[in-house]
NUDRENSE-663207 format. One record per residue: residue in three letters; x, y, z of N, C-alpha, C, O in turn. Coordinates in pm, whole numbers, plus 50000, padded with zeros to 5 digits. Atoms other than C-alpha are relative to their C-alpha. Example, Ala and Ser with C-alpha at 12.3 -4.5 7.8 and 13.67 -1.06 7.14 Angstrom:
! NUDRENSE-663207
['Ala',[50089,49881,50000],[51230,49550,50780],[50090,50120,50000],[50194,50118,50066]]
['Ser',[49918,49881,49994],[51367,49894,50714],[49923,50109,50073],[49974,50220,50090]]
//
This chain:
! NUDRENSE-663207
['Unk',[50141,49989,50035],[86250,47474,40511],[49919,49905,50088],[49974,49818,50155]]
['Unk',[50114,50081,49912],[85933,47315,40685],[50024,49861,50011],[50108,49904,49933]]
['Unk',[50019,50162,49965],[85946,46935,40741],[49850,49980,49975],[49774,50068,50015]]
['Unk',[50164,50073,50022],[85579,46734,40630],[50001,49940,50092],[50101,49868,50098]]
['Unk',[50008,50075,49819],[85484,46589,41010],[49907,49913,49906],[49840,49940,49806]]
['Unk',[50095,50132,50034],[85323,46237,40968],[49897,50027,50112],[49929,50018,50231]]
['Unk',[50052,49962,49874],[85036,46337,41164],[49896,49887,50039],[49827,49844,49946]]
['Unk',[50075,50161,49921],[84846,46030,41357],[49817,50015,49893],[49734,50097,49853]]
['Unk',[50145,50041,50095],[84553,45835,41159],[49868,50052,50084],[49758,50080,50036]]
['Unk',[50103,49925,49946],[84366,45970,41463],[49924,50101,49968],[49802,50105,49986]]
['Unk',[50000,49879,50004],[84374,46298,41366],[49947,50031,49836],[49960,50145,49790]]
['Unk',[49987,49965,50099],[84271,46246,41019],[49874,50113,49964],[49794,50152,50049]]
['Unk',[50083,49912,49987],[84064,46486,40864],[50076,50152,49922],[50195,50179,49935]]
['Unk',[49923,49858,49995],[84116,46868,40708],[50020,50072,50052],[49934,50154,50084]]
['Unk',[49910,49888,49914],[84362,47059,40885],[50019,50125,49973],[50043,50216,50052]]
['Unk',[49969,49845,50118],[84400,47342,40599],[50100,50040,50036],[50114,50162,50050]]
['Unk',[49901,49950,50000],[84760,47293,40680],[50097,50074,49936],[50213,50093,49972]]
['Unk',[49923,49907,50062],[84872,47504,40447],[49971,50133,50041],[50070,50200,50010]]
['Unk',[50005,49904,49990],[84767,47793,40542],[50026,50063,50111],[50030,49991,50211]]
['Unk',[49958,49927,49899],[84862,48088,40774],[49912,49990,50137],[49795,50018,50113]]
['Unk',[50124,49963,49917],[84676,48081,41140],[49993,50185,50082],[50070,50278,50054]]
['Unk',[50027,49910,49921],[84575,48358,41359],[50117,49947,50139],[50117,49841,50201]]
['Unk',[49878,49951,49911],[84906,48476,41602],[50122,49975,49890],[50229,50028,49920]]
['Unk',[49885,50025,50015],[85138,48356,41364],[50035,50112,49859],[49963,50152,49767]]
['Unk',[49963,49867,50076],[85339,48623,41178],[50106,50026,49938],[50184,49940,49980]]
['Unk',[49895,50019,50129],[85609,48696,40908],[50118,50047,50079],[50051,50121,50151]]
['Unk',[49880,49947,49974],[85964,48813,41055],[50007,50116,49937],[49943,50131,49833]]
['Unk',[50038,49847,50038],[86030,49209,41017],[50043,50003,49858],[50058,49898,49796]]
['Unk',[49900,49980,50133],[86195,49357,40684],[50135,50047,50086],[50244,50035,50031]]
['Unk',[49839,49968,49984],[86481,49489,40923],[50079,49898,50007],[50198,49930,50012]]
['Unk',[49934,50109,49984],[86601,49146,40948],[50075,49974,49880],[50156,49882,49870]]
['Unk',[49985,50080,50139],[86662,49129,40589],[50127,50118,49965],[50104,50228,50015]]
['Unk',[49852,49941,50039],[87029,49299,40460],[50067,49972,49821],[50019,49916,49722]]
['Unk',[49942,50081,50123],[87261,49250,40180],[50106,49939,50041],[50190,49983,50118]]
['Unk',[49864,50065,49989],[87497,48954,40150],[50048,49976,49912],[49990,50028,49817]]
['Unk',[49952,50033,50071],[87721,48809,39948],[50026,49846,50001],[50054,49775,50098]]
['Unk',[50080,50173,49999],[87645,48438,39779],[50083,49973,49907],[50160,50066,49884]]
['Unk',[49884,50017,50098],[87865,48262,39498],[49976,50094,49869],[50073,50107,49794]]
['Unk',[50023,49957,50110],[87713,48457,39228],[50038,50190,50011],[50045,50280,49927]]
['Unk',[49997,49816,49959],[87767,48824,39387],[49910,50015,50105],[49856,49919,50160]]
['Unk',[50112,49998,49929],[87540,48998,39605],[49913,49967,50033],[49888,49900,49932]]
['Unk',[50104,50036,49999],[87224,48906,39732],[49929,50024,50132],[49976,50060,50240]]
['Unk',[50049,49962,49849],[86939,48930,39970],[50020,49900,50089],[50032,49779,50072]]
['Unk',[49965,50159,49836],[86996,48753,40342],[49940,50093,50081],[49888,50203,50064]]
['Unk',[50049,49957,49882],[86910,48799,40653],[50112,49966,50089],[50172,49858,50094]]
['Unk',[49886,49982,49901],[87162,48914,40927],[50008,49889,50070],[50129,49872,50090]]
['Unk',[49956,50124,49923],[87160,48600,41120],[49938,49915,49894],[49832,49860,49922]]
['Unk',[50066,50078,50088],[87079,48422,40820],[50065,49804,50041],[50169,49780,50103]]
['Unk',[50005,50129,49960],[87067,48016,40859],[49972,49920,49860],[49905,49959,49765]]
['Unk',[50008,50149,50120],[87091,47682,40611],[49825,49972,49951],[49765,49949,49846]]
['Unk',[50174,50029,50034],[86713,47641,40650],[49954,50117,49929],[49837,50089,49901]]
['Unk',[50020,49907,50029],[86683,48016,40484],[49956,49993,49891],[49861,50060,49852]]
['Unk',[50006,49974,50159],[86712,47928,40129],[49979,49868,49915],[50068,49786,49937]]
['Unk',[49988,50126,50043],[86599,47627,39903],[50115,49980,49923],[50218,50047,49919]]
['Unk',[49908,50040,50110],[86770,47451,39644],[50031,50086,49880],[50030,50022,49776]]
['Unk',[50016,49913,50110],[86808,47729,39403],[50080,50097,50098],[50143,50151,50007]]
['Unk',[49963,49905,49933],[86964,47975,39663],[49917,50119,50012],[49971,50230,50008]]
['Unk',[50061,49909,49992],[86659,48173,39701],[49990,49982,50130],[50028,49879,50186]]
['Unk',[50000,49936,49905],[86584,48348,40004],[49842,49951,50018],[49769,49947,49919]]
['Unk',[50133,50023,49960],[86244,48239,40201],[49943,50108,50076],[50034,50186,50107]]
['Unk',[50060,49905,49934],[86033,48476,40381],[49992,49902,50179],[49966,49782,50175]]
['Unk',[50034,50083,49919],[86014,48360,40767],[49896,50038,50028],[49835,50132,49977]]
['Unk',[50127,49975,50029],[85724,48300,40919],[49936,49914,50157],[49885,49802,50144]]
['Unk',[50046,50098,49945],[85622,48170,41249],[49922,49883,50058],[49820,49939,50097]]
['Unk',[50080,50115,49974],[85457,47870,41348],[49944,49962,50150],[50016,49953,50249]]
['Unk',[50099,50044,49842],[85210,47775,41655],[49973,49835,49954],[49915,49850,49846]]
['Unk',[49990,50124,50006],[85202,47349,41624],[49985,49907,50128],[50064,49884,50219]]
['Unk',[49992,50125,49901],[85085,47092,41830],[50051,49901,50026],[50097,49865,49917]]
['Unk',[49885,50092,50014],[85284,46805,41936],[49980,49895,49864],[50076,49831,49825]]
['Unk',[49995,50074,50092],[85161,46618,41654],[50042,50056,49847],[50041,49993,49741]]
['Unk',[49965,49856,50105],[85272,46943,41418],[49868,50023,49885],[49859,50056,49767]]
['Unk',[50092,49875,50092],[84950,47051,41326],[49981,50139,50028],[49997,50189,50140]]
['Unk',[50037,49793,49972],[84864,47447,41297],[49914,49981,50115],[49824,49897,50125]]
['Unk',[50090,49983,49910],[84726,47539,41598],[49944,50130,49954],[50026,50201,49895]]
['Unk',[50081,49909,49995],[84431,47823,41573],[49978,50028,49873],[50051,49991,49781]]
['Unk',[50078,49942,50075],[84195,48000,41354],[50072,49996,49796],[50146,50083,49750]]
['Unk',[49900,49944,50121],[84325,47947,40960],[49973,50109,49925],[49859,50155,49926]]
['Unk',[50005,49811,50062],[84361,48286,40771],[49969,49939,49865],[50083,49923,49821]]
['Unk',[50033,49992,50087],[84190,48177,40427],[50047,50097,49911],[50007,50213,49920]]
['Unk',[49967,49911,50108],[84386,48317,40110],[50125,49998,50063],[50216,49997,49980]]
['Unk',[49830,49954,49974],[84722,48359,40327],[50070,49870,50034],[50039,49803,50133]]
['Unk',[49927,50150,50001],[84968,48045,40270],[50131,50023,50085],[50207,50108,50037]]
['Unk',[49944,50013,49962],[85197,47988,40522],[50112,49967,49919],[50115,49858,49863]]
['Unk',[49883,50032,50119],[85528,48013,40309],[50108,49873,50051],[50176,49812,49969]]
['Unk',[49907,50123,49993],[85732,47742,40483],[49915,49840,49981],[49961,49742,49922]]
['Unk',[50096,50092,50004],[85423,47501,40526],[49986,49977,49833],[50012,49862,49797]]
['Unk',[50007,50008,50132],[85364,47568,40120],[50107,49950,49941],[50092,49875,49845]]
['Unk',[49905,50057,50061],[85691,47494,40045],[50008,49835,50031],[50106,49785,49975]]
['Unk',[49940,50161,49952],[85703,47102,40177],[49850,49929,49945],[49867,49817,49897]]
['Unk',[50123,50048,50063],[85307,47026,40060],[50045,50041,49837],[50049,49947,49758]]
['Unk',[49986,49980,50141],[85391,47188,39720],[50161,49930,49908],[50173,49899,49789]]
['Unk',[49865,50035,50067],[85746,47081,39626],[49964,49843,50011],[49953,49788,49902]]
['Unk',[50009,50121,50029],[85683,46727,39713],[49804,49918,49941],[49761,49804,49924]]
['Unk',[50119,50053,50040],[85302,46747,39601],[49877,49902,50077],[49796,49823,50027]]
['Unk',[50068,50029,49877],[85138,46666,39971],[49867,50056,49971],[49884,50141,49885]]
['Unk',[50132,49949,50006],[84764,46765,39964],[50027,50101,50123],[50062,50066,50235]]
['Unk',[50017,49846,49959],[84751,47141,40088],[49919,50017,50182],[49939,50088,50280]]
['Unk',[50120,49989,49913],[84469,47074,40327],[50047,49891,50111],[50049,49941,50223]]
['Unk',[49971,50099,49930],[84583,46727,40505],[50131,49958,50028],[50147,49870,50112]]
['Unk',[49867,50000,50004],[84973,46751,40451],[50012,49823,50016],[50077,49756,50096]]
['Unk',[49966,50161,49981],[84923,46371,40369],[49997,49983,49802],[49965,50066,49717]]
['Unk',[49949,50031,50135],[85006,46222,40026],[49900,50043,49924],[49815,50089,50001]]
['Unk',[50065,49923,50084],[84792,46356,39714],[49988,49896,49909],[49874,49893,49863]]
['Unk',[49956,50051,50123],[84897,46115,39455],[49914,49871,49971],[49937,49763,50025]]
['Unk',[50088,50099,50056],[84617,45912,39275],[49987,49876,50023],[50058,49854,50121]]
['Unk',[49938,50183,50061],[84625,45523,39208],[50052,50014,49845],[50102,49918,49786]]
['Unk',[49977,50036,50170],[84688,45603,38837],[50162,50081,50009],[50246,50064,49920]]
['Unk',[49876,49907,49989],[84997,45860,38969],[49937,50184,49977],[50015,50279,49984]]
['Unk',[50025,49872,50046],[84815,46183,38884],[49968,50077,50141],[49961,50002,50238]]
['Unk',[50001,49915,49890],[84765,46457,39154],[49867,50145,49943],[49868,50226,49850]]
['Unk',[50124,49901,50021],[84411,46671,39189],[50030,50150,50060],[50045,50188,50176]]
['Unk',[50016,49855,49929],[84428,47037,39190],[49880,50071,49946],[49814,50028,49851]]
['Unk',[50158,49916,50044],[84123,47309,39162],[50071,50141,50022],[50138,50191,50112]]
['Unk',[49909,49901,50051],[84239,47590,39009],[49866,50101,49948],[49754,50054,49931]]
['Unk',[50046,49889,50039],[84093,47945,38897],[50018,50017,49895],[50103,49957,49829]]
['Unk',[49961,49924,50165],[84053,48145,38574],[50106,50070,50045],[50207,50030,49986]]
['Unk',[49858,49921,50035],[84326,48388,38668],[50125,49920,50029],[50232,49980,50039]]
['Unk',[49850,50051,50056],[84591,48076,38661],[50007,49941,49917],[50093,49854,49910]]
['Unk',[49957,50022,50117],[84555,48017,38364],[50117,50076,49853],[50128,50198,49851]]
['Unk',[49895,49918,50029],[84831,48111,38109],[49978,49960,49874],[49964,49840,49852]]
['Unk',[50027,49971,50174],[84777,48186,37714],[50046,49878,49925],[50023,49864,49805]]
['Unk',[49894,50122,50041],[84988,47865,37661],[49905,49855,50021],[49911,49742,49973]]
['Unk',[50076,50103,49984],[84717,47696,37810],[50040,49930,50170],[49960,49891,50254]]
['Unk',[49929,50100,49854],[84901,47529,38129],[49963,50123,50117],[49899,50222,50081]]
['Unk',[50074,50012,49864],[84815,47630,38462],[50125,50066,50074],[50228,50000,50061]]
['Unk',[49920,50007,49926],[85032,47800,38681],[49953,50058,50136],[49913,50174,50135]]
['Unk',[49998,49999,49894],[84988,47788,39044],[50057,49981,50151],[50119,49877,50172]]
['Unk',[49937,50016,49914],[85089,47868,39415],[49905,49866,50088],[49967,49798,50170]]
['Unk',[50026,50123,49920],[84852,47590,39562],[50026,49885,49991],[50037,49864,49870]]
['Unk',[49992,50109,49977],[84909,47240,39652],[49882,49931,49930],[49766,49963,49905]]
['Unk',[50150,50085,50052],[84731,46957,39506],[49895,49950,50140],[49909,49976,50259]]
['Unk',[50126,50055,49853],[84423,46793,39743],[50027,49868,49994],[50091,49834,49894]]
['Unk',[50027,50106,50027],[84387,46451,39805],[49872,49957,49945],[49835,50034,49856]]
['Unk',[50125,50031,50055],[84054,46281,39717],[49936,50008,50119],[49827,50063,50114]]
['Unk',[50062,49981,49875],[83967,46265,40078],[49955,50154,50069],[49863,50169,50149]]
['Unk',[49987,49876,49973],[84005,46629,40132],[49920,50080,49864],[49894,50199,49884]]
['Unk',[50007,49933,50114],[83898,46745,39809],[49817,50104,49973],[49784,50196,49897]]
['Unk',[50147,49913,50015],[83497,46860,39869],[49997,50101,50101],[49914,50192,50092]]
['Unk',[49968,49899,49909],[83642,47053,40198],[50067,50128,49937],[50036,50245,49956]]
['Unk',[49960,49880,50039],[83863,47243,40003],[49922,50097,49838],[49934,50213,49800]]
['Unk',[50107,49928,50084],[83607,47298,39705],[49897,50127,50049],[49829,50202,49978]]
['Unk',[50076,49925,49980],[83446,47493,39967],[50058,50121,50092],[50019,50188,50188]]
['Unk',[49923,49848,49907],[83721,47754,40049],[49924,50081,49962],[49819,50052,49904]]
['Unk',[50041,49869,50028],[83654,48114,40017],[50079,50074,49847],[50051,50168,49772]]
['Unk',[49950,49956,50134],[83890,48132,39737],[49930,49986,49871],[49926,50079,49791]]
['Unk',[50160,50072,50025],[83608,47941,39563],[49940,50043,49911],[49917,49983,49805]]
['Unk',[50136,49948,50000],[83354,48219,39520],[49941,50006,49900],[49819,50014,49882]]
['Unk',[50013,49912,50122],[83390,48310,39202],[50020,49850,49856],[50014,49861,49734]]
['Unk',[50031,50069,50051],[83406,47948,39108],[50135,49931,49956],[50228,50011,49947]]
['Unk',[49909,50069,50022],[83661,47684,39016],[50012,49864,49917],[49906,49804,49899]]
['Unk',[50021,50123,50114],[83765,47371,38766],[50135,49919,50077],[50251,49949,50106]]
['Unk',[49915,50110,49976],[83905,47072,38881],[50114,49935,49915],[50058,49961,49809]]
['Unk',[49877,50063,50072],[84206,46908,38702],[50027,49852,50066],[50007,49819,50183]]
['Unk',[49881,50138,49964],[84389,46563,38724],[50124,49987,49912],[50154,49949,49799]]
['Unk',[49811,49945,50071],[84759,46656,38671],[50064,49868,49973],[50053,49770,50047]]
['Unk',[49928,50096,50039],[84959,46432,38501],[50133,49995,49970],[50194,49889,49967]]
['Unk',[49891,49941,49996],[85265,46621,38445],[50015,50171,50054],[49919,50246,50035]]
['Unk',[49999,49897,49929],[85368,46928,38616],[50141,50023,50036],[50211,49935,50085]]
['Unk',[49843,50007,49892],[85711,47084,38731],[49949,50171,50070],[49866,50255,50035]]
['Unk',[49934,49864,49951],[85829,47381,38966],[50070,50064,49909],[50163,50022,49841]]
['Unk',[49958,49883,50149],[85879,47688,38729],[50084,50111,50103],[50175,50185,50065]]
['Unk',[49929,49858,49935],[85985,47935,39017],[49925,50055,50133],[49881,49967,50206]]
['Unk',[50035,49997,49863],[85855,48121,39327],[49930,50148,50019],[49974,50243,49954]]
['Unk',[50074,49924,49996],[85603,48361,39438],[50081,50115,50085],[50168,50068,50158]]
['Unk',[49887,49900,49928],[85786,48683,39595],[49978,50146,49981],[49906,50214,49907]]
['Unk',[49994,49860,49997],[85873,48999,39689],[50132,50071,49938],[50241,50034,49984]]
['Unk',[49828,49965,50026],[86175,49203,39502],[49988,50091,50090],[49897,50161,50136]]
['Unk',[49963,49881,49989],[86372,49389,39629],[50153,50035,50020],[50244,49953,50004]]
['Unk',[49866,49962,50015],[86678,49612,39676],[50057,50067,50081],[49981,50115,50166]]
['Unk',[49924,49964,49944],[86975,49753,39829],[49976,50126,50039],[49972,50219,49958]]
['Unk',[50034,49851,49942],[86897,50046,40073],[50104,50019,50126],[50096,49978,50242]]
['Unk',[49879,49980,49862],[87199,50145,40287],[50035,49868,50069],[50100,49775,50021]]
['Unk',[49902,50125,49908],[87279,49898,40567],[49874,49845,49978],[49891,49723,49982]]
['Unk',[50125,50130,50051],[86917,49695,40475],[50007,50000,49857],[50100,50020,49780]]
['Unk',[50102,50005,50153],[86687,49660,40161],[49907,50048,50025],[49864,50067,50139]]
['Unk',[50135,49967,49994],[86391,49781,40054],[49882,49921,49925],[49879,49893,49805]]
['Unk',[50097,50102,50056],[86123,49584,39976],[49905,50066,49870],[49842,50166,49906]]
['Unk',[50127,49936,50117],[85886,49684,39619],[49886,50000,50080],[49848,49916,50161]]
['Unk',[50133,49971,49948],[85577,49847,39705],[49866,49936,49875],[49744,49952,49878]]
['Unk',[50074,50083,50125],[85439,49643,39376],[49917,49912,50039],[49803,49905,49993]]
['Unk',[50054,50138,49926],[85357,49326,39593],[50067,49885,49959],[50189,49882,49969]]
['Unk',[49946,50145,50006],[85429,48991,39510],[50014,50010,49839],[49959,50096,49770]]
['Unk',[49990,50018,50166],[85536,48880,39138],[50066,49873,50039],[50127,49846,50142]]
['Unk',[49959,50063,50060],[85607,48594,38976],[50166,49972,49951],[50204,50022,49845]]
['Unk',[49864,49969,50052],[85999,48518,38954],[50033,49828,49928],[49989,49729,49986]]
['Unk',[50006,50120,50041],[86084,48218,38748],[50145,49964,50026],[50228,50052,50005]]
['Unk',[49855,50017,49970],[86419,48029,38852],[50077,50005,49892],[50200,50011,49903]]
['Unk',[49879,49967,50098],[86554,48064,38529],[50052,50133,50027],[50174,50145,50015]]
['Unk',[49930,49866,50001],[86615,48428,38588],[50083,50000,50127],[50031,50016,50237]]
['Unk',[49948,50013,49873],[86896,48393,38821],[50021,50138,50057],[50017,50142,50180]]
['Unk',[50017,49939,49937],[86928,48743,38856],[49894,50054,50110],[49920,50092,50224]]
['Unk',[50052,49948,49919],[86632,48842,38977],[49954,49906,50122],[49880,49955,50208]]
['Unk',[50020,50093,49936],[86613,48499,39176],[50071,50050,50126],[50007,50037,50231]]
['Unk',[49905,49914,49924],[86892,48685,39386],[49908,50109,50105],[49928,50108,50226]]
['Unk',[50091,49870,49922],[86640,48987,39525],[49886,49971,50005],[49813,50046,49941]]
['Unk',[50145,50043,50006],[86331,48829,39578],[50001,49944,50132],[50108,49898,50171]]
['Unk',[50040,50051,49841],[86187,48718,39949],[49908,49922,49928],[49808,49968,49872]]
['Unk',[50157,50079,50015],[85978,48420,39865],[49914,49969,50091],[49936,49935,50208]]
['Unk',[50155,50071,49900],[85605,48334,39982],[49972,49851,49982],[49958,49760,50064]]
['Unk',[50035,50148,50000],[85535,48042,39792],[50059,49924,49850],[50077,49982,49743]]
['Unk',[49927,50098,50108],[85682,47776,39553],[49873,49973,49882],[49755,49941,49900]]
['Unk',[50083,49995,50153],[85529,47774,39185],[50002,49879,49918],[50105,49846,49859]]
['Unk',[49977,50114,50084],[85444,47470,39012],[49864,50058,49866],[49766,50131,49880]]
['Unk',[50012,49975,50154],[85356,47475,38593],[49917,49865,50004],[49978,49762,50035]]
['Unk',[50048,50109,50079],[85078,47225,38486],[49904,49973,49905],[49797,50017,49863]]
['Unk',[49956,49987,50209],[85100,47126,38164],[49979,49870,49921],[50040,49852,49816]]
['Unk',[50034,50138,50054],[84961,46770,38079],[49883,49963,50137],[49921,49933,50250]]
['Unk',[50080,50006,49897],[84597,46738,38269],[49885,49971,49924],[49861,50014,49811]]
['Unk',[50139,49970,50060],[84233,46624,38239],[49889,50128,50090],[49909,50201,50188]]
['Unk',[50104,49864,49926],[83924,46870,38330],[49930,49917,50020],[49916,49843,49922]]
['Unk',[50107,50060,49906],[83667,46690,38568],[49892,50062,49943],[49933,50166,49891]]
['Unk',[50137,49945,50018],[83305,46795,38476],[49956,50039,50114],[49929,50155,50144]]
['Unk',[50089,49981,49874],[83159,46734,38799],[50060,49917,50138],[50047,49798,50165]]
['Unk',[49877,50073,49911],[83421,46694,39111],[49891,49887,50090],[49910,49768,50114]]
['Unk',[50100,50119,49914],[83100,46543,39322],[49972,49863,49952],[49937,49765,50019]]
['Unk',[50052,50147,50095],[83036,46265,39075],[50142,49944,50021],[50163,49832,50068]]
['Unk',[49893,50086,50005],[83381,46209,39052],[50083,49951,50117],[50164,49859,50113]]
['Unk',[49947,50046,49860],[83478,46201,39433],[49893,49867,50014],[49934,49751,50012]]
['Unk',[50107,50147,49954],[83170,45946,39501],[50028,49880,49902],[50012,49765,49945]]
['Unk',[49961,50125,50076],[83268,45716,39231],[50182,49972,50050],[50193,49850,50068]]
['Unk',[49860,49973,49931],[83652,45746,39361],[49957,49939,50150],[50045,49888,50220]]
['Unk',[50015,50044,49829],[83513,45646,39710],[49939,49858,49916],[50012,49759,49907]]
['Unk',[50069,50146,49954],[83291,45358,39632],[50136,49913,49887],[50185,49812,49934]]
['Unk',[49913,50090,50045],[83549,45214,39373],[50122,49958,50151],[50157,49855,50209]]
['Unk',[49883,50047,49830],[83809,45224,39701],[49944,49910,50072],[50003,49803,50072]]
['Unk',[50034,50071,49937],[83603,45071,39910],[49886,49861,49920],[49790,49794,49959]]
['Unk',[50099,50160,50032],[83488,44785,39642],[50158,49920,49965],[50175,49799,49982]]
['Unk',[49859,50102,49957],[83896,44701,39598],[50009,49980,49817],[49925,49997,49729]]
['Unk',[49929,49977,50149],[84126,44657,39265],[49871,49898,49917],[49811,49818,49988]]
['Unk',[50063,50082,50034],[83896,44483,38985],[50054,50003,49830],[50001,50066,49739]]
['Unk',[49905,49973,50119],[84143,44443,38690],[49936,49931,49858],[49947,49993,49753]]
['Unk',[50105,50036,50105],[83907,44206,38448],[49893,50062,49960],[49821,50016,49871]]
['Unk',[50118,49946,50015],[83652,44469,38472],[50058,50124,49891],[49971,50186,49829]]
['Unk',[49919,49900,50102],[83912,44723,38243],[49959,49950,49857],[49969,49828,49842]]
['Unk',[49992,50009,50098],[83836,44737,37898],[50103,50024,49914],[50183,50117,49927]]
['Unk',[49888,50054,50056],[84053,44607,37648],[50081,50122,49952],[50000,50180,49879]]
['Unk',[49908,49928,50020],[84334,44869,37579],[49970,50154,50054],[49992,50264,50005]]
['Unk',[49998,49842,49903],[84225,45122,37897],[50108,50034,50093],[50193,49957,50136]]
['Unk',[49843,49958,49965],[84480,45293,38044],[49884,50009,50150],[49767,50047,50147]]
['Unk',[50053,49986,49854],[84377,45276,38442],[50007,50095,50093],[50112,50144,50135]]
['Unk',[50079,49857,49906],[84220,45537,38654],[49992,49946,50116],[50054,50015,50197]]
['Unk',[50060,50009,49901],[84095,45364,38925],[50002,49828,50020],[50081,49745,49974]]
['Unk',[50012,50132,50028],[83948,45041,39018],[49864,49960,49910],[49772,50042,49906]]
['Unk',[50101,50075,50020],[83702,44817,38844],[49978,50111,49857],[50067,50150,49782]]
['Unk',[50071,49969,50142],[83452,44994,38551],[49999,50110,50019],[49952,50171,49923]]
['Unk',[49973,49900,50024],[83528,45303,38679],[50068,50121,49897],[50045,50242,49896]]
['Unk',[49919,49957,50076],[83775,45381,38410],[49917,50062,49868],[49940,50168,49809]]
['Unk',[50090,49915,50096],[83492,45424,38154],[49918,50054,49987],[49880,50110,49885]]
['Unk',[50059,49846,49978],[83275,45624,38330],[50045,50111,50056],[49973,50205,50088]]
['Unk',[49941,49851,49989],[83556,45875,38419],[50056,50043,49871],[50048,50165,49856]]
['Unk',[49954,49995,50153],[83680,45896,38094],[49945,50106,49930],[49991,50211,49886]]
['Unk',[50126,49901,50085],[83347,46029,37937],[49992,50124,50047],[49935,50205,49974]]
['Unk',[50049,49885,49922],[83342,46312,38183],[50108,50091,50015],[50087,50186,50090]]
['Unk',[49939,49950,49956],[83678,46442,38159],[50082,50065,49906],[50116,49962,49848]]
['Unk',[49967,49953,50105],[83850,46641,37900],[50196,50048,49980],[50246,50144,50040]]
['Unk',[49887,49991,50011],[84237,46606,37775],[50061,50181,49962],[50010,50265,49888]]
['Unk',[49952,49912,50030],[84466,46883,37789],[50174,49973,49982],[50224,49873,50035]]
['Unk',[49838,50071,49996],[84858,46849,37725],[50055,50167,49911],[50013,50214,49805]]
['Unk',[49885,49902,50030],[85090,47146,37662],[50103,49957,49923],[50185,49879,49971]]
['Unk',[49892,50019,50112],[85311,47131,37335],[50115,50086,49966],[50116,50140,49855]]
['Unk',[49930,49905,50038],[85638,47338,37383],[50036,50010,49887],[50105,50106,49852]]
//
């Protein structure tokens, strides 16, 4: 799978490395066959390789890559289409989507901006995007995915549930891919974990607050950074957000959610 490039402080800035660019393109379906894996059959690819399949023995979709020596995407990014190896190394270890640089709060929590259709009756969240950092986070407020409007989160617990994909099945000397599209396969189902080409790695989250207003809360997030830790300024039994008196004007603005299996 992809490697996360440390890419120079020069260069900082959003890259929207997650996503697919213009020239770069998926590997055919004739590549793809049936093999045989410890469990029985399964899908591969005729010259199939170690880097093919994660930890679960699923099958990845390939996908190639244009990269500059510092391994950022080179050219135009394709908005809406996630580079499936790039998604897998920002999302599994929880890299910000956009900057393929760390994500992860001062308090430990990780910001994602999420849609009404990932939401799930249970309440929790399930999604193929990466979290943002805070630095990145008003760039990618203004994808195209967007349009229709979006709610911020600060994740606090979250796992990988399974993987975004294509089934499919045994057709003579190949497979055939479903003309359905992509679905939802969760790694518990090991069968169908077996016939599935994945796009992108699925994380469940399931213990989060809701932001009111991401602008208020990025600008207070910046100037607390640049005023530096201020630990006497915490009120007596606050659990810490940030630095300084920030803690109790994010508080007011942000609304608990927590998933009770």
């Amino acid at each position: 799978m992809t490697a996360i490039p440390n890419l120079p402080s020069e260069e900082a800035g959003p890259v929207f490395y997650v996503f697919a660019r213009e020239g770069e393109t998926p590997d055919s379906p004739l590549a793809l066959t049936t093999g045989r894996g410890p469990a029985g059959d399964r899908l591969a690819y005729w010259d199939e390789t170690d880097g093919d399949r994660d930890s679960k023995q699923v099958l990845w979709a390939r996908y190639s890559q244009t990269l500059s020596g510092s391994g950022r995407p080179v050219g135009r990014p394709l908005d809406g289409r996630l580079h499936p190896g790039r998604q897998y190394g920002t999302m599994l270890h929880r890299y910000c989507g956009l900057g393929a640089c760390p994500a992860r709060t001062e308090d430990g929590r990780h910001l994602h901006l999420v849609t009404d259709d990932e939401r799930l009756e249970t309440g929790a969240v399930r999604t193929v995007h990466p979290p943002v950092c805070l630095d990145h986070a008003a760039a990618a407020a203004n994808s195209p995915r967007f349009r229709g409007g979006y709610t911020a989160l600060l994740v606090r617990t979250s796992a990988i549930s399974g993987v975004l994909g294509t089934p499919c099945r045994p057709a003579g000397l190949g497979v055939r891919l479903s003309s359905g599209g992509q679905q939802f396969v969760p790694y518990s189902e090991k069968e169908a974990r077996r016939w599935v080409l994945a796009f992108g790695l699925v994380r469940d989250l399931t213990d989060y607050e809701v932001i009111a207003d991401l602008d208020e809360f990025l600008l207070e997030s910046a100037a607390d950074r640049l005023a530096g830790p201020s630990p006497s300024a915490l009120p007596a039994g606050a659990v810490r957000m940030g630095a300084g008196a920030r803690v109790a004007v994010v508080r007011s603005r942000v609304r608990r959610h927590q998933v009770v299996p």
